[in-house]
PyMOL Python script that loads the backbone (N, CA, C, O; Angstrom):
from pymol import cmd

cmd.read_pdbstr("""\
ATOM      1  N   UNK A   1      61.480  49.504  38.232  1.00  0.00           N
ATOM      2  CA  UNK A   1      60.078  49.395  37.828  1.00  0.00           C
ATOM      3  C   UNK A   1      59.920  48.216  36.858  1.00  0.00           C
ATOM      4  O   UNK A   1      60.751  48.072  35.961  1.00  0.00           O
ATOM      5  N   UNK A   2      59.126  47.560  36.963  1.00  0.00           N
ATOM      6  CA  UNK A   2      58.684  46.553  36.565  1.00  0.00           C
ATOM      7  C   UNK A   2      57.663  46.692  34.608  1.00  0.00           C
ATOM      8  O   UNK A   2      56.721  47.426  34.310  1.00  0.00           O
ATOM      9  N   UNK A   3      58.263  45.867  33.907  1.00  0.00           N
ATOM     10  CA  UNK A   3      57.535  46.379  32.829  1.00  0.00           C
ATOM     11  C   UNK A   3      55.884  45.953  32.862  1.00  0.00           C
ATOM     12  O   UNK A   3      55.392  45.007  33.477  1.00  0.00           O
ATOM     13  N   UNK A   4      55.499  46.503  32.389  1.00  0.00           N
ATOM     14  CA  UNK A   4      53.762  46.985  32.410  1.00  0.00           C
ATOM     15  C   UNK A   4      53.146  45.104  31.606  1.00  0.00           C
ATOM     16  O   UNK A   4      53.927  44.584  30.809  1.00  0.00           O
ATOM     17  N   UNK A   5      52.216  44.582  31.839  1.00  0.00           N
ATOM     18  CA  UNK A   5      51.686  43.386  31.747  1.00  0.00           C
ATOM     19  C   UNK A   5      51.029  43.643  31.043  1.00  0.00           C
ATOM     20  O   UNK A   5      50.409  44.696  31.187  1.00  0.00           O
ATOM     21  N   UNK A   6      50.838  42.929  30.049  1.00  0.00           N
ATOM     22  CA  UNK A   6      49.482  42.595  29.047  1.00  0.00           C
ATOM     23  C   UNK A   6      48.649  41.927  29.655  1.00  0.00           C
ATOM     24  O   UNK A   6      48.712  41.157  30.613  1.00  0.00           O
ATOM     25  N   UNK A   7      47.543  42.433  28.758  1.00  0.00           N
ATOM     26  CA  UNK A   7      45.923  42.539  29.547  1.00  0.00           C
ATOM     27  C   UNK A   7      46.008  40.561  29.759  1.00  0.00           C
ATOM     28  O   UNK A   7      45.472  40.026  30.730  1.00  0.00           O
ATOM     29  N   UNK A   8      46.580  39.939  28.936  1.00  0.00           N
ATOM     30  CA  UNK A   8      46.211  38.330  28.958  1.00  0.00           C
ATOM     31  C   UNK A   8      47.212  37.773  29.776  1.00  0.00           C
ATOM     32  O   UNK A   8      47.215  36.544  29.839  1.00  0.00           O
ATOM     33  N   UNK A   9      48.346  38.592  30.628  1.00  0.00           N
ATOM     34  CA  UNK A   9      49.419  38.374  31.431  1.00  0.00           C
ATOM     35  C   UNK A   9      47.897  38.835  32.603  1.00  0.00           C
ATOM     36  O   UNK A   9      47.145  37.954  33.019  1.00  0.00           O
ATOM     37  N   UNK A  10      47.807  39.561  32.776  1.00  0.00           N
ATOM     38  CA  UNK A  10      46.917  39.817  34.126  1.00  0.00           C
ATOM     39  C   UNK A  10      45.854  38.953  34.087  1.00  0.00           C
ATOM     40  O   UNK A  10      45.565  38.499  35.194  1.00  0.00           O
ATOM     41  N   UNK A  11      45.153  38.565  33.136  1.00  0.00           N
ATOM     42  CA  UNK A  11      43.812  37.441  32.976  1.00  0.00           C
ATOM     43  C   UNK A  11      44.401  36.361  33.439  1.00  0.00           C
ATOM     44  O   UNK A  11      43.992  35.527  34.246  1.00  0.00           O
ATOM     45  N   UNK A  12      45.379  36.441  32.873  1.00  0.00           N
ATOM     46  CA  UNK A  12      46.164  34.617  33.698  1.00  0.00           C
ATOM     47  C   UNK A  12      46.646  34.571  34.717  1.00  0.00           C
ATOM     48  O   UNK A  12      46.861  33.411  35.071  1.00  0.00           O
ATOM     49  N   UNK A  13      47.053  35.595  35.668  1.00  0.00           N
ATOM     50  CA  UNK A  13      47.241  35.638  37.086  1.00  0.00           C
ATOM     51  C   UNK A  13      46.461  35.765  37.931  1.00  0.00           C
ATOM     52  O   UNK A  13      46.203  35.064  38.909  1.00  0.00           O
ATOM     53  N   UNK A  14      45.923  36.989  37.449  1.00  0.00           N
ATOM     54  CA  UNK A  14      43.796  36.832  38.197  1.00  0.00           C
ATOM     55  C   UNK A  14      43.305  35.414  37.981  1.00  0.00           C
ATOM     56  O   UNK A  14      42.803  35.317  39.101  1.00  0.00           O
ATOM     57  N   UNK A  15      43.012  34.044  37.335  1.00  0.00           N
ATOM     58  CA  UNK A  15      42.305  33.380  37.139  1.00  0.00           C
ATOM     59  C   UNK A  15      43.475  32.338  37.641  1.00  0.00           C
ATOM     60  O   UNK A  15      43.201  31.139  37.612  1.00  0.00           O
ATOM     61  N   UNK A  16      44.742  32.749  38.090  1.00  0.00           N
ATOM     62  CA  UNK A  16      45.743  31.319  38.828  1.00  0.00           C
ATOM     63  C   UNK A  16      45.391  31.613  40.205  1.00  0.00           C
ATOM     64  O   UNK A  16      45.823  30.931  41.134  1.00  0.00           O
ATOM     65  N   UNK A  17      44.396  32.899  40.410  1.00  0.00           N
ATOM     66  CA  UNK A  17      44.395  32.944  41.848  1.00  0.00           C
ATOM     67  C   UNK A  17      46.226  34.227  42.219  1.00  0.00           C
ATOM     68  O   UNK A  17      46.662  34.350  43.364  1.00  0.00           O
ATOM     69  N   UNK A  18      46.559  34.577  41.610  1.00  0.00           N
ATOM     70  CA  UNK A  18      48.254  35.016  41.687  1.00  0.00           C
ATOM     71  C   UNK A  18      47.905  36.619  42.317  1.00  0.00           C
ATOM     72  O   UNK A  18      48.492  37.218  43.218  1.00  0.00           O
ATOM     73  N   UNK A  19      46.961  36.968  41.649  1.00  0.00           N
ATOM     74  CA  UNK A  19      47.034  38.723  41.618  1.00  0.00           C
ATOM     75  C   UNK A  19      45.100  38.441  42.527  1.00  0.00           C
ATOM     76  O   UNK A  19      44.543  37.393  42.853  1.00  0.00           O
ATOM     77  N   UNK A  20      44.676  39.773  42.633  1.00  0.00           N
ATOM     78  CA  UNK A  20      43.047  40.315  42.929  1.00  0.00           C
ATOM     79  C   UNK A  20      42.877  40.916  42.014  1.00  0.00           C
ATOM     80  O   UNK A  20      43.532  40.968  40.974  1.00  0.00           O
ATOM     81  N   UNK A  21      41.649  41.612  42.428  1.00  0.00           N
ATOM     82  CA  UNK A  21      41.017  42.276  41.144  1.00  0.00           C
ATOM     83  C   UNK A  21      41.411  43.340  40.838  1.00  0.00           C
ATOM     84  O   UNK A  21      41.510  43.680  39.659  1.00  0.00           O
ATOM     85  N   UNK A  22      41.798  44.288  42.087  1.00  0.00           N
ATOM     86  CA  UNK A  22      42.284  45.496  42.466  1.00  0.00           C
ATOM     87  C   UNK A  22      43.456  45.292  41.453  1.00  0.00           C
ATOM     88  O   UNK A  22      43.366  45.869  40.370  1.00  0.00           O
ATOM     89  N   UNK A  23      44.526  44.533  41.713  1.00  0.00           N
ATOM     90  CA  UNK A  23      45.500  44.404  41.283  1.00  0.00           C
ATOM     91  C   UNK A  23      45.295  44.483  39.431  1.00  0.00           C
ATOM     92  O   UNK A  23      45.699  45.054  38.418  1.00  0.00           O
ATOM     93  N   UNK A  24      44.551  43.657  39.834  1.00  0.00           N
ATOM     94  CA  UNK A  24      44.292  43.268  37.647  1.00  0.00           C
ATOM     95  C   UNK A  24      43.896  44.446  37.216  1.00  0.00           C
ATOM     96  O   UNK A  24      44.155  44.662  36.032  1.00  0.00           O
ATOM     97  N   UNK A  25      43.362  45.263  37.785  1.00  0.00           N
ATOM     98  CA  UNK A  25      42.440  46.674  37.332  1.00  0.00           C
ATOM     99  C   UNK A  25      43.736  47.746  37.087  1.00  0.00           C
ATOM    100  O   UNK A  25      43.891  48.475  36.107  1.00  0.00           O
ATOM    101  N   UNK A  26      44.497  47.639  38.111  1.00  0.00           N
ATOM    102  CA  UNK A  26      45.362  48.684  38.328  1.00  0.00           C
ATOM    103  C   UNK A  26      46.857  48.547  37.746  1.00  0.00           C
ATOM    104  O   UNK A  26      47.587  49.516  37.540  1.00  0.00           O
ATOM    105  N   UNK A  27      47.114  47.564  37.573  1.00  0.00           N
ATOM    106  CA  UNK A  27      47.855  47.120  36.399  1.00  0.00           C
ATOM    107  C   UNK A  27      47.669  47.042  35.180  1.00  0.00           C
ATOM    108  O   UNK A  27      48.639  46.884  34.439  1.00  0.00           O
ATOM    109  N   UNK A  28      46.331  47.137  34.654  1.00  0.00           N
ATOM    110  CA  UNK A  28      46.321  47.146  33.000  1.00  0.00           C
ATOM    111  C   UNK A  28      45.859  48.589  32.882  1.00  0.00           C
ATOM    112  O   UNK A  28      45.930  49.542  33.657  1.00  0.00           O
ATOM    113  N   UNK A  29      45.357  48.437  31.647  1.00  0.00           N
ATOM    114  CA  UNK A  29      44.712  49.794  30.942  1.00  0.00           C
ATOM    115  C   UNK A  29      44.004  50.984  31.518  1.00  0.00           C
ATOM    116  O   UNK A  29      44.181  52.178  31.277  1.00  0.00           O
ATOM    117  N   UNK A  30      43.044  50.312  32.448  1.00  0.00           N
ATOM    118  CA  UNK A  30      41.644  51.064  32.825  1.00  0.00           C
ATOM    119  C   UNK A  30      41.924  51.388  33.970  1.00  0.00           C
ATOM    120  O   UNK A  30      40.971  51.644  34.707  1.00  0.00           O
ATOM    121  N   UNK A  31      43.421  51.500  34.567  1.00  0.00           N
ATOM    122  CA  UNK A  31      43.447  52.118  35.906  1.00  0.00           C
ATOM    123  C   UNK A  31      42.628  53.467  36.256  1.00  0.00           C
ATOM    124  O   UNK A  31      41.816  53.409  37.179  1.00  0.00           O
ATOM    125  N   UNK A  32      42.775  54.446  35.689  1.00  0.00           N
ATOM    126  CA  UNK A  32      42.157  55.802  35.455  1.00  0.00           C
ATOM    127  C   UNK A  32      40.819  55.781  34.971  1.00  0.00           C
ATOM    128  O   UNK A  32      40.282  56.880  34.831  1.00  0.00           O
ATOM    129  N   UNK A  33      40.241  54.874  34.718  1.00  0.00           N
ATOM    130  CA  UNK A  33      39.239  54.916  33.932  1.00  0.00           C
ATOM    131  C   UNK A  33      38.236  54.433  35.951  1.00  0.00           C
ATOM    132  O   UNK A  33      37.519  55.107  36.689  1.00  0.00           O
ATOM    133  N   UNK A  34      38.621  53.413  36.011  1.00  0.00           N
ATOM    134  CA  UNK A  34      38.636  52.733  37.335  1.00  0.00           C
ATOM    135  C   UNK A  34      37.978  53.537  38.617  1.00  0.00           C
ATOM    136  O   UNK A  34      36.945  53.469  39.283  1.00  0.00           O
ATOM    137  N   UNK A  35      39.378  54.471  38.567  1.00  0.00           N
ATOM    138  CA  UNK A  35      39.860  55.389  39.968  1.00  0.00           C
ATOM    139  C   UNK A  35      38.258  56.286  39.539  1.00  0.00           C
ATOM    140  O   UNK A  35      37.206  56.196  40.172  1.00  0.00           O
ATOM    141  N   UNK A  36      38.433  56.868  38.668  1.00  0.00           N
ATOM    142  CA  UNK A  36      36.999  57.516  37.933  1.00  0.00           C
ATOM    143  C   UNK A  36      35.688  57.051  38.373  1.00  0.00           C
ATOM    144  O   UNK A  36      34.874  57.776  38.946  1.00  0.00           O
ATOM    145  N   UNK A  37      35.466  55.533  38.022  1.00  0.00           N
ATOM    146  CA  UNK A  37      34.567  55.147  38.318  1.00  0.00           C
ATOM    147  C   UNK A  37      34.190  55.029  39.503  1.00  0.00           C
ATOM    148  O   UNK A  37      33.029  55.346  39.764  1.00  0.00           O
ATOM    149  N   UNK A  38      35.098  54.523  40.590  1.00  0.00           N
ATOM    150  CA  UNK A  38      35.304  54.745  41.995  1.00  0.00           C
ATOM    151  C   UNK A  38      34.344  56.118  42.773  1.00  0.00           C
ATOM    152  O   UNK A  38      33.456  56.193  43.622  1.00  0.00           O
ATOM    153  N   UNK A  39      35.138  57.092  41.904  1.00  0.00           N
ATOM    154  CA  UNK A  39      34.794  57.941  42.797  1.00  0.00           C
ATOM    155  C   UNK A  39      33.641  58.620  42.207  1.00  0.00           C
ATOM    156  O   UNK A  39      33.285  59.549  42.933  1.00  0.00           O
ATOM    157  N   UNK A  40      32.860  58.481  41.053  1.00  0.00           N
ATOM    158  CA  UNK A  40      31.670  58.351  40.435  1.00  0.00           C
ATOM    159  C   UNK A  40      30.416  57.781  41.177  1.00  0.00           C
ATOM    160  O   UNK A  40      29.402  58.469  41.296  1.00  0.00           O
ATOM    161  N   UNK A  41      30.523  56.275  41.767  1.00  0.00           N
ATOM    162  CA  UNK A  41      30.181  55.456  42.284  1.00  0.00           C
ATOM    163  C   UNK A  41      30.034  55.847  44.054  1.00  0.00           C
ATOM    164  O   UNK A  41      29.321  55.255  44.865  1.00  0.00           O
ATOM    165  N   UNK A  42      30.679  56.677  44.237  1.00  0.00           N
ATOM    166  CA  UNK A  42      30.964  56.803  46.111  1.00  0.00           C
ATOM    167  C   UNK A  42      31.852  55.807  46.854  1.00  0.00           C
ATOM    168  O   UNK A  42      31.869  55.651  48.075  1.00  0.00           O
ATOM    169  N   UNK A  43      32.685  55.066  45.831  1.00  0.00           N
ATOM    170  CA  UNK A  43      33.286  53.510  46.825  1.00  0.00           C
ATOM    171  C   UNK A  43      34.493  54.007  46.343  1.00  0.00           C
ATOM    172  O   UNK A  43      34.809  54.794  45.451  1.00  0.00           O
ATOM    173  N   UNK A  44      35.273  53.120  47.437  1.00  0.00           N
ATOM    174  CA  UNK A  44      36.656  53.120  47.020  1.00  0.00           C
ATOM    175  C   UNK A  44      37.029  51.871  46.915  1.00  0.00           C
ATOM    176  O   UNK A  44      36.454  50.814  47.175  1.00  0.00           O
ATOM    177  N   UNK A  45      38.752  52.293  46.226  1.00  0.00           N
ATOM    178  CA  UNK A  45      39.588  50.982  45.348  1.00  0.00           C
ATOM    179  C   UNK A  45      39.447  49.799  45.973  1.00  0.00           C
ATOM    180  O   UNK A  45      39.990  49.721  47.076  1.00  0.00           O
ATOM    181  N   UNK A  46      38.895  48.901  45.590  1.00  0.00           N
ATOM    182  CA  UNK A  46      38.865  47.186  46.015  1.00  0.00           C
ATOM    183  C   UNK A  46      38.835  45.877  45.729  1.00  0.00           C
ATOM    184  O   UNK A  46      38.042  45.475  44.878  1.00  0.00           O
ATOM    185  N   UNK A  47      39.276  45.424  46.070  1.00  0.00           N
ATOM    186  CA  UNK A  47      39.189  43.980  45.384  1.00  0.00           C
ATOM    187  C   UNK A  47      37.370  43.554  45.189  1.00  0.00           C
ATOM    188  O   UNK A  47      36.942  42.776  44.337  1.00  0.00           O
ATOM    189  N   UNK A  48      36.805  44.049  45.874  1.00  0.00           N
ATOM    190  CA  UNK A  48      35.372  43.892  45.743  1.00  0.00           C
ATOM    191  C   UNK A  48      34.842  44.480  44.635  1.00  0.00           C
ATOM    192  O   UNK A  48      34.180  43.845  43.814  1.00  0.00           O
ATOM    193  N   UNK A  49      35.200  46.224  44.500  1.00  0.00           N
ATOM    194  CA  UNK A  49      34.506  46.773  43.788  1.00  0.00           C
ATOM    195  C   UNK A  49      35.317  46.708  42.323  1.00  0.00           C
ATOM    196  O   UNK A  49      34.879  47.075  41.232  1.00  0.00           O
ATOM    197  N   UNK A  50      36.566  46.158  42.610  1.00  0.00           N
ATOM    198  CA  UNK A  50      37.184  46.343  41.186  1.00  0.00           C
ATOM    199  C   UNK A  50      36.462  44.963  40.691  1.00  0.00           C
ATOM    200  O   UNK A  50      36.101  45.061  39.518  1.00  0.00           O
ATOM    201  N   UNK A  51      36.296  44.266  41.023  1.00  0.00           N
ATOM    202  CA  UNK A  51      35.497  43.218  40.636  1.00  0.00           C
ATOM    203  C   UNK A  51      34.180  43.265  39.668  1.00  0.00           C
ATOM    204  O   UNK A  51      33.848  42.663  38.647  1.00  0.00           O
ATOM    205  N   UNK A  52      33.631  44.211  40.436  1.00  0.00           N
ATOM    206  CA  UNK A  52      32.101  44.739  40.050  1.00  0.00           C
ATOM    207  C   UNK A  52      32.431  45.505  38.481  1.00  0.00           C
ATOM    208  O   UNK A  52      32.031  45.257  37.344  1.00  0.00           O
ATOM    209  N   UNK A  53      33.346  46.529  39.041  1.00  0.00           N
ATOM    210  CA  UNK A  53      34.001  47.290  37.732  1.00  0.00           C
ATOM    211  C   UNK A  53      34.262  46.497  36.242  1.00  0.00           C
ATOM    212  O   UNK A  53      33.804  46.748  35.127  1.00  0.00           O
ATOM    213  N   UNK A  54      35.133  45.502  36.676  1.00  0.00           N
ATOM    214  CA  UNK A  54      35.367  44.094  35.731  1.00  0.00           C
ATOM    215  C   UNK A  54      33.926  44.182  34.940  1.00  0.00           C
ATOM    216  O   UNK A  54      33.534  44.707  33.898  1.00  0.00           O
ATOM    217  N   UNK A  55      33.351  43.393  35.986  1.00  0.00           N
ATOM    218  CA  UNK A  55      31.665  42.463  35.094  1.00  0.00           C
ATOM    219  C   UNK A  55      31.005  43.350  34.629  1.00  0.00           C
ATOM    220  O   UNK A  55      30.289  42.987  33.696  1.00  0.00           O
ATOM    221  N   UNK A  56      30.937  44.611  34.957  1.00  0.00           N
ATOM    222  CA  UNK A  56      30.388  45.866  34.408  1.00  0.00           C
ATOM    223  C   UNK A  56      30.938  46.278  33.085  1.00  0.00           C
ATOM    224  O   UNK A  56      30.177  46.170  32.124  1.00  0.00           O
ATOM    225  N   UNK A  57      32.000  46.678  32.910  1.00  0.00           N
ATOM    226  CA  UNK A  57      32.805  46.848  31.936  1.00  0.00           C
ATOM    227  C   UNK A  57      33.392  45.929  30.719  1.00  0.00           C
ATOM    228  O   UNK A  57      33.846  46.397  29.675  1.00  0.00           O
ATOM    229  N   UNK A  58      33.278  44.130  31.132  1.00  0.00           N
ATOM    230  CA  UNK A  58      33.275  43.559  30.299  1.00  0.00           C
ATOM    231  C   UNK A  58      31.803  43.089  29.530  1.00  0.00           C
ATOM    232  O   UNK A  58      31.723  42.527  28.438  1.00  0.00           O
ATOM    233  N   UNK A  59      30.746  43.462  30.366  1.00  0.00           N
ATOM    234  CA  UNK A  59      29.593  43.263  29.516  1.00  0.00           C
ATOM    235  C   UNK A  59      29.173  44.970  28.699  1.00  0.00           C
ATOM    236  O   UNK A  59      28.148  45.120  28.035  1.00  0.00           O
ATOM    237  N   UNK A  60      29.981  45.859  28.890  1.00  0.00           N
ATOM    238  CA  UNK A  60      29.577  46.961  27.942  1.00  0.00           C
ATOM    239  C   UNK A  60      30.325  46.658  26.844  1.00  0.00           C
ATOM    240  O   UNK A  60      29.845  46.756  25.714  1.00  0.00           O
ATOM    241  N   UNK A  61      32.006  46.121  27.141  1.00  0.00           N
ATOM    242  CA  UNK A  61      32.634  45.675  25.882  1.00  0.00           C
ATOM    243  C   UNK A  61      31.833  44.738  24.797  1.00  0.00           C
ATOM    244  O   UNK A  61      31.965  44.843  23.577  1.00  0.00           O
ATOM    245  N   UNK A  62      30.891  43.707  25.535  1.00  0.00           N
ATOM    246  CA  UNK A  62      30.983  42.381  24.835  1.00  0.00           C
ATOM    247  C   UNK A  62      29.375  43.065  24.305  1.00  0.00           C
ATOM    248  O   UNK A  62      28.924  42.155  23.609  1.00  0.00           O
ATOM    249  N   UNK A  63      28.565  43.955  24.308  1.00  0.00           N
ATOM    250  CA  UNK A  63      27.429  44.406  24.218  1.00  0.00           C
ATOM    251  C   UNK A  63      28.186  45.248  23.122  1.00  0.00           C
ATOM    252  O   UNK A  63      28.068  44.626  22.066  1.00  0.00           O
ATOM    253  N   UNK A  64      28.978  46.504  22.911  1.00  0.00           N
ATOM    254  CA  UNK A  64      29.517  46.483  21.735  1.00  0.00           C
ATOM    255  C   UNK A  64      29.930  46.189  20.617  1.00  0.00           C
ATOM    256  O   UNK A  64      29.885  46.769  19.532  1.00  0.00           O
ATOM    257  N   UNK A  65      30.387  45.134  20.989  1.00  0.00           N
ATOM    258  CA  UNK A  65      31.183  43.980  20.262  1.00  0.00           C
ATOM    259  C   UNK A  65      30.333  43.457  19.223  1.00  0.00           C
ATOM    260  O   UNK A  65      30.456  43.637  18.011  1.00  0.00           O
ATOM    261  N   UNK A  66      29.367  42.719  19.898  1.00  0.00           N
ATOM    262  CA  UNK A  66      27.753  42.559  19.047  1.00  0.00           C
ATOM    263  C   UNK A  66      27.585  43.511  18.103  1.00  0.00           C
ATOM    264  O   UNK A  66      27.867  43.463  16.906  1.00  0.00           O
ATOM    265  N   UNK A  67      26.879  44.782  19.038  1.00  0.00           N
ATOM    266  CA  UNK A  67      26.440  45.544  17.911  1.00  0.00           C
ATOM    267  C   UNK A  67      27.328  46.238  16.895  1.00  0.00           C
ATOM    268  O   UNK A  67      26.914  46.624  15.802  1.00  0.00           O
ATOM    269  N   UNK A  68      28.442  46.356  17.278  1.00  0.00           N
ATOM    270  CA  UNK A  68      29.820  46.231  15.702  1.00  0.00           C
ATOM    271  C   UNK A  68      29.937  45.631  14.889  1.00  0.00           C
ATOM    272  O   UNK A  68      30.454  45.908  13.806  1.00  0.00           O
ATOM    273  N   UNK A  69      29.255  44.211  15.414  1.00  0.00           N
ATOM    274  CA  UNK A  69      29.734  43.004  13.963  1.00  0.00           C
ATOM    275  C   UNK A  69      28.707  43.406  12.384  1.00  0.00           C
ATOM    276  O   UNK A  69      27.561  43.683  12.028  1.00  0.00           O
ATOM    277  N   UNK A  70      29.364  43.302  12.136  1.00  0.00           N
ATOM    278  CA  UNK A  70      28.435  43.179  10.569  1.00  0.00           C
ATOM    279  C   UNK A  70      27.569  42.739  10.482  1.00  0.00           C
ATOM    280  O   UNK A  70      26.528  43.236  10.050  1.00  0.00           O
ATOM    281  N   UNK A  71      27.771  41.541  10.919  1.00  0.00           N
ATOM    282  CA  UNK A  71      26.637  40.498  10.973  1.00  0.00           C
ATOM    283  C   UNK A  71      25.265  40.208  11.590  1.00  0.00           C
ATOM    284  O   UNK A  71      24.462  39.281  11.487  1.00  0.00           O
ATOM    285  N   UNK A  72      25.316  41.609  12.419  1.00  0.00           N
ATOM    286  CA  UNK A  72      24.687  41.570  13.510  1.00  0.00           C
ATOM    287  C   UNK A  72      23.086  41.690  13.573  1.00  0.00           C
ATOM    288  O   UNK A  72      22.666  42.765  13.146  1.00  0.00           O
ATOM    289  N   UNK A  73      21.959  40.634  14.102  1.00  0.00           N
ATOM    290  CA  UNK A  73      20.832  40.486  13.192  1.00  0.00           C
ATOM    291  C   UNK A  73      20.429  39.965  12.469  1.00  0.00           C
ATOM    292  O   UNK A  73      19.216  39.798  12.339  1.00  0.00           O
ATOM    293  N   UNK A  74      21.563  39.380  11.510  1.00  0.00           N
ATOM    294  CA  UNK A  74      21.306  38.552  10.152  1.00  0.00           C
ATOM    295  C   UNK A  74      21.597  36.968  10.726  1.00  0.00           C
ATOM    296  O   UNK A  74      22.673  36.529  11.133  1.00  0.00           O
ATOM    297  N   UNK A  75      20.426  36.329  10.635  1.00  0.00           N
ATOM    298  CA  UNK A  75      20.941  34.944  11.001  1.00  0.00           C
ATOM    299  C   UNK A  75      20.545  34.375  10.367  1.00  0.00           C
ATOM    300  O   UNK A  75      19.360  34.643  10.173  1.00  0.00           O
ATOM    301  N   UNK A  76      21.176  33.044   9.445  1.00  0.00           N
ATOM    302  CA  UNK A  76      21.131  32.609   8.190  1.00  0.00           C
ATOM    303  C   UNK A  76      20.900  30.971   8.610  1.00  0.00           C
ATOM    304  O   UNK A  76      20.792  30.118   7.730  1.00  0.00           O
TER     305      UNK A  76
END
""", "prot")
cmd.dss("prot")
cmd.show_as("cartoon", "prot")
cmd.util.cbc("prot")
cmd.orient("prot")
């Protein structure tokens, strides 16, 4: 078995073209989170939909992210 990839080991193989999305999904963290969503959704595992999953999930992160900062609102 192969040791487990960091999330910026899979960003850099997904974006050399090396791995899919499926792959990037199911190799890092959010595999389970994923499979969940999948079957939440009515679709199954894909390079298509793990895709969707991605842009979905990195704009709830980055929409967090915002409203966490301290700063958030205050523009000087």
């Amino acid at each position: 078995m192969t040791a487990k990839k960091t999330h910026e080991e899979l960003v850099e193989l997904l974006q050399a073209g090396k791995i899919g999305f499926l792959r990037f999904v199911m190799d890092g963290d959010s595999a389970e989170d994923y499979l969940e969503w999948c079957q939440t959704h009515g679709t199954d595992p894909s390079d298509e939909s793990a895709e969707f999953y991605v842009e979905q999930t990195d704009i709830d992160q980055m929409d967090r992210q915002v409203m966490d900062d301290e700063s958030y609102g205050v523009w000087n």
